[in-house]
C-alpha positions in Angstrom: -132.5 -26.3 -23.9 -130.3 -29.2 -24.5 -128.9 -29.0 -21.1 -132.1 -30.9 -20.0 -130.7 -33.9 -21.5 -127.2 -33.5 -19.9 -127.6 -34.1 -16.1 -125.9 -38.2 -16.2 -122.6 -36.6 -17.7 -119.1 -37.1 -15.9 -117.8 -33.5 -15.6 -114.9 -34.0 -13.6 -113.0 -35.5 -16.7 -113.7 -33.6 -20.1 -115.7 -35.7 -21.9 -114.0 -37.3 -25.3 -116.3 -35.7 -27.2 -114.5 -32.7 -26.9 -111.9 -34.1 -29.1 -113.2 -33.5 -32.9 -111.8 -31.9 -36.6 -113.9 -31.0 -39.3 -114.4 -28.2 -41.4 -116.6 -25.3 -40.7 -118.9 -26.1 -43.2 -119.6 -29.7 -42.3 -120.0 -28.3 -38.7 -122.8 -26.2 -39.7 -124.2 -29.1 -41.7 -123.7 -31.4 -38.7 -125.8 -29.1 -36.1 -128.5 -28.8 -38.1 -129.0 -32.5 -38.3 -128.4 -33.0 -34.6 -130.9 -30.5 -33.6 -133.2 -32.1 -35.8 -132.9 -35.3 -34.4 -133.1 -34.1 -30.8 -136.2 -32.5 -31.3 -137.4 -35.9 -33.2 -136.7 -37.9 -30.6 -138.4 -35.8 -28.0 -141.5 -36.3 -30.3 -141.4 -40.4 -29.8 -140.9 -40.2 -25.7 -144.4 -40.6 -25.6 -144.1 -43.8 -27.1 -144.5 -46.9 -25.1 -141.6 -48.5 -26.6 -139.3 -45.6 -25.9 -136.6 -47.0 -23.8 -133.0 -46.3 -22.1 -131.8 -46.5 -25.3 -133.1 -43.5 -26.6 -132.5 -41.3 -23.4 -128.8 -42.6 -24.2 -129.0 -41.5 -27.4 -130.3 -38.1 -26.8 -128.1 -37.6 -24.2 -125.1 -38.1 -26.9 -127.2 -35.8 -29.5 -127.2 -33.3 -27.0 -123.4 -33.7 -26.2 -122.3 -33.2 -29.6 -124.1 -30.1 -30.0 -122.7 -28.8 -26.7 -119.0 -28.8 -27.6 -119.8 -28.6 -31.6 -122.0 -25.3 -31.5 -118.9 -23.3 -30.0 -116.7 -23.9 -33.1 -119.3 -21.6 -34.5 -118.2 -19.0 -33.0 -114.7 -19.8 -32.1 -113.8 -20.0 -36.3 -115.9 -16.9 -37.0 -114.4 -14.3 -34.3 -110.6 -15.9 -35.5 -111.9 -14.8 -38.8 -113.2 -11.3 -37.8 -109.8 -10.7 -35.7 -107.5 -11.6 -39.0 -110.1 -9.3 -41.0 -109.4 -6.1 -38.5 -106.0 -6.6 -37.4 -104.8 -7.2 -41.3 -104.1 -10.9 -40.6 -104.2 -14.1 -43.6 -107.3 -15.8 -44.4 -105.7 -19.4 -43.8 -108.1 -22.9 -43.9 -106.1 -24.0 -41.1 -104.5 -21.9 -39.2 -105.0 -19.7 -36.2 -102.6 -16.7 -35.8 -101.4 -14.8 -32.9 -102.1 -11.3 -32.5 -98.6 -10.4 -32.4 -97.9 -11.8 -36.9 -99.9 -9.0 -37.7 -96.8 -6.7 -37.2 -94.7 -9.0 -39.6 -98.0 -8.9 -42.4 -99.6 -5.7 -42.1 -102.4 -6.6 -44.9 -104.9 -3.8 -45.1 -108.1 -5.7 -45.6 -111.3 -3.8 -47.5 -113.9 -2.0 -44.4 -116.8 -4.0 -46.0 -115.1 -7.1 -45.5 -114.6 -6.0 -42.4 -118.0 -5.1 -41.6 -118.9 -8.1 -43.1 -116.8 -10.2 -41.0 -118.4 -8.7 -38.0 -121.8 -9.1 -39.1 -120.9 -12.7 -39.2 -119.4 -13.4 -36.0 -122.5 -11.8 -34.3 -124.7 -14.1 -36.1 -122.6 -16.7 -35.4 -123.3 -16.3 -31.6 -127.4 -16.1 -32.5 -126.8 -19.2 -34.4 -125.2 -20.8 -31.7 -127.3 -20.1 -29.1 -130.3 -21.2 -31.5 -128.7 -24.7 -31.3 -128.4 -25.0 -28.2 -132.2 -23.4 -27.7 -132.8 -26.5 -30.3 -135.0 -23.8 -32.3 -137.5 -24.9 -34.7 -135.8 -22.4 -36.6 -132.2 -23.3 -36.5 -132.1 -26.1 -39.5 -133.1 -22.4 -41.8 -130.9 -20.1 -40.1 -127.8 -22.5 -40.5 -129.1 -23.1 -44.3 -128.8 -18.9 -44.5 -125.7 -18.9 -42.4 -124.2 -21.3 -44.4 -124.8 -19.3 -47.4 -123.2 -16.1 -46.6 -119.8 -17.6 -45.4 -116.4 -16.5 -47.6 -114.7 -19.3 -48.8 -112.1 -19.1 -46.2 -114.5 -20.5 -43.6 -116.6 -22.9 -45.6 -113.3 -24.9 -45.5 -111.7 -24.0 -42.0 -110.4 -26.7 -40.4 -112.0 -26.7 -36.8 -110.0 -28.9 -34.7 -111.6 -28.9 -30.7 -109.6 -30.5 -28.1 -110.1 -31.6 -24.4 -110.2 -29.0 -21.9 -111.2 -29.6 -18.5 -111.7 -26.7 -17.1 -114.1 -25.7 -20.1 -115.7 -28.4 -19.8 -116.0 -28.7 -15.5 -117.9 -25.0 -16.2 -120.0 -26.1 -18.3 -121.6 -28.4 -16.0 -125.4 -26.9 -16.4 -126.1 -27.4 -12.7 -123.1 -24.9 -11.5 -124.3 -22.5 -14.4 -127.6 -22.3 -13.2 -126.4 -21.9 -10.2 -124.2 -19.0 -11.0 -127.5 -17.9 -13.3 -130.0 -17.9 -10.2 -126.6 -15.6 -7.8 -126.2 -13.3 -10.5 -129.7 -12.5 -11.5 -130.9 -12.3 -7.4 -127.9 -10.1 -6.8 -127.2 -7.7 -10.2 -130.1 -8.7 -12.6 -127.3 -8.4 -15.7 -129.0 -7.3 -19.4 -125.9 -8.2 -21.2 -123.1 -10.6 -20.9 -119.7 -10.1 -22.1 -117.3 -13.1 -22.2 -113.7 -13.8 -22.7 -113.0 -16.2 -25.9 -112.4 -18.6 -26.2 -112.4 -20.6 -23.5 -115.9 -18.9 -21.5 -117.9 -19.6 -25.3 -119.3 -23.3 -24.3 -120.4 -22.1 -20.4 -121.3 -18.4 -22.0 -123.6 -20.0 -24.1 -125.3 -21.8 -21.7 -125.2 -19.3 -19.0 -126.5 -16.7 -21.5 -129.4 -18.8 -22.5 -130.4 -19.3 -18.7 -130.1 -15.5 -18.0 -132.2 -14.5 -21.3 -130.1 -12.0 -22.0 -127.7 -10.7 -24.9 -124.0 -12.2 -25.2 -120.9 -11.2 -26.9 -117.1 -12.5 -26.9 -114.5 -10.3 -27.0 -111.0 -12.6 -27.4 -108.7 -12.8 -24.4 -106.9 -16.0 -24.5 -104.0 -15.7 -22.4 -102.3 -19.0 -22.5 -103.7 -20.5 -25.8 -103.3 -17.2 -27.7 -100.6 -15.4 -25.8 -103.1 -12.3 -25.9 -101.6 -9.8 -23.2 -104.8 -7.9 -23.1 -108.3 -8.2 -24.5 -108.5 -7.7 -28.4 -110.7 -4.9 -28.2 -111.5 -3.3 -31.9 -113.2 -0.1 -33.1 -116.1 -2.6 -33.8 -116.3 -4.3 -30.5 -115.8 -0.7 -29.0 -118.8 0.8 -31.1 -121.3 -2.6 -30.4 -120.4 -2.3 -26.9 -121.1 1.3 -26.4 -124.4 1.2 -27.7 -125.2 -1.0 -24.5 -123.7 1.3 -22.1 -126.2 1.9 -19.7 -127.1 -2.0 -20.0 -125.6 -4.0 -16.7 -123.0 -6.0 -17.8 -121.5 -9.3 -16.5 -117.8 -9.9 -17.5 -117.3 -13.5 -17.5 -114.4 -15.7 -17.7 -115.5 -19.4 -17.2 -112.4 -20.6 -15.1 -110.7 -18.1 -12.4 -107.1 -19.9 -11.6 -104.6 -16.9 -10.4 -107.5 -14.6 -11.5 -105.3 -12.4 -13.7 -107.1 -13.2 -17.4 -110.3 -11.3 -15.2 -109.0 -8.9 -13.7 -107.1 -7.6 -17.0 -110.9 -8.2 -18.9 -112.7 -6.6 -15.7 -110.2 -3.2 -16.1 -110.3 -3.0 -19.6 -114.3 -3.8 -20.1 -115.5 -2.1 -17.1 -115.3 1.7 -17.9 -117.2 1.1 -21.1 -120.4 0.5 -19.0 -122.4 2.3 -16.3 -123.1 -0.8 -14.3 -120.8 -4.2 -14.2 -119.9 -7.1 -12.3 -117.4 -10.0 -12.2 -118.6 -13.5 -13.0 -117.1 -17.0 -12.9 -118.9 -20.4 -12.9 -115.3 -22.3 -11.2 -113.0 -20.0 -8.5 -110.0 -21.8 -7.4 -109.3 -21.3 -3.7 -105.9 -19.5 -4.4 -107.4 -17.5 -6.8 -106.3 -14.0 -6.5 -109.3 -12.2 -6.9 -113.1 -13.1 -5.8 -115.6 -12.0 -8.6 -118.8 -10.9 -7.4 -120.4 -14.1 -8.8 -118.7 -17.6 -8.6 -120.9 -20.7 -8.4 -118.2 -23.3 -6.9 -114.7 -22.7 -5.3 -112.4 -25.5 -6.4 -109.2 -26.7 -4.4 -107.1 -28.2 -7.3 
């Protein structure tokens, strides 16, 4: 996994890398030839004549996958919330939850299955990247492919966020990876998007175990509760009696889990609380939390 290559970052200050715009289709493109040159370059280690320059270079490979394979699944599940909640297709734009009371488009159920089907293999896609799967230059091909013309040319614009990116420091995941499977042994893990899909990923690929977003962005979306569809509600519920781990990367005040914890709970027989950073004045104490912060 690409966090192997990782370990020399500074992630007290979110790395610059974070800041990036491109459209979804070049993004795709883009992966598939990072992954590709990861993997090649962990072909020529054995070569005498590998050097500091190339563990510098893989070490920037595997940073640009790490906060480019999110926008993978940060474009597709905007795209499946517009498709259920009767929202615009737009190249650019991201609309709050609340607009769909002003357009009130009624969008076709196989586009909407469709757009579903798509955000889930967006997450397999993603985590394939960050897996750097032999497979994933295909599967991005096929991806590619199937997107409506609305994504191809999204504009993805990421941004600096330091709490994202302090969480997805693979140390404290694994850490919160090695508490959570010792004390729960979780099957599935359900994340709040967007801000837990960077550490999700990562902690989902350390656990081996399935991963879905549901969208509760509090202070970037203005969501006052998670956007929970018929969809979400029917995926979810076939995992039931799976243990779940509801995970928000960054517990401040605690109130963006505790809203996800009370509406996700009930819809499983066993769950627990996760967090990779818990601030000291947090409000709550999930049952997992790898590092307490005082900031």
């Amino acid at each position: 996994m690409i966090d192997r290559y990782l370990k020399a970052e500074n992630w007290d200050e979110a790395h610059e890398a974070m800041d990036f715009e491109a459209p979804y289709g070049a993004i795709i493109e883009e992966l598939a030839q990072l992954v590709a040159e990861l993997r090649e370059s962990d072909a020529n280690l054995s070569c005498p004549a590998a050097g500091q320059g190339l563990y510098e270079r893989r070490a920037g490979t595997a940073r640009a996958i790490l906060v480019r394979a999110p926008a993978l699944i940060n474009v597709a599940l905007n795209y499946k919330i517009c498709a259920e909640h009767g929202l615009p297709f737009h190249p650019t734009v991201y609309y709050e939850l609340a607009e769909a009371r002003r357009y009130r488009l009624s969008h076709p159920i196989s586009l909407i299955e469709d757009a579903n089907r798509l955000f889930r293999q967006s997450i397999a896609l993603a985590r394939a990247a960050y897996r750097l799967d032999t497979s994933f230059e295909t599967q991005a091909v096929a991806f590619r492919a199937r997107l409506p013309g609305e994504l191809e040319h999204f504009i993805y614009t990421g941004c600096r966020d330091k709490y994202t990116w302090r969480a997805s420091e693979p140390a404290k995941v694994h850490t919160l990876a090695r508490m959570a499977r010792e004390g729960f042994a979780p099957q599935l893990i359900v994340a709040a998007a967007h801000g837990s899909i960077m550490p999700g990923l990562l902690l989902a690929e350390a656990l081996e175990v399935e991963l879905y977003f549901v969208r509760f962005s509090m202070f970037k979306r203005n969501d006052e509760c998670p956007i929970l569809s018929l969809s979400d509600e029917a995926w979810l519920a076939e995992r039931r009696t799976k243990r779940a781990l509801l995970f928000d990367e960054d517990v401040a005040k605690g109130t963006t889990l505790n809203l996800f914890s009370n509406r996700l709970a009930p819809l499983f027989e066993s769950s627990r609380t996760a967090c990779v950073i818990r601030h000291a004045g947090a409000g709550i104490r999930p049952d997992f939390s790898a590092r307490t912060w005082w900031d």
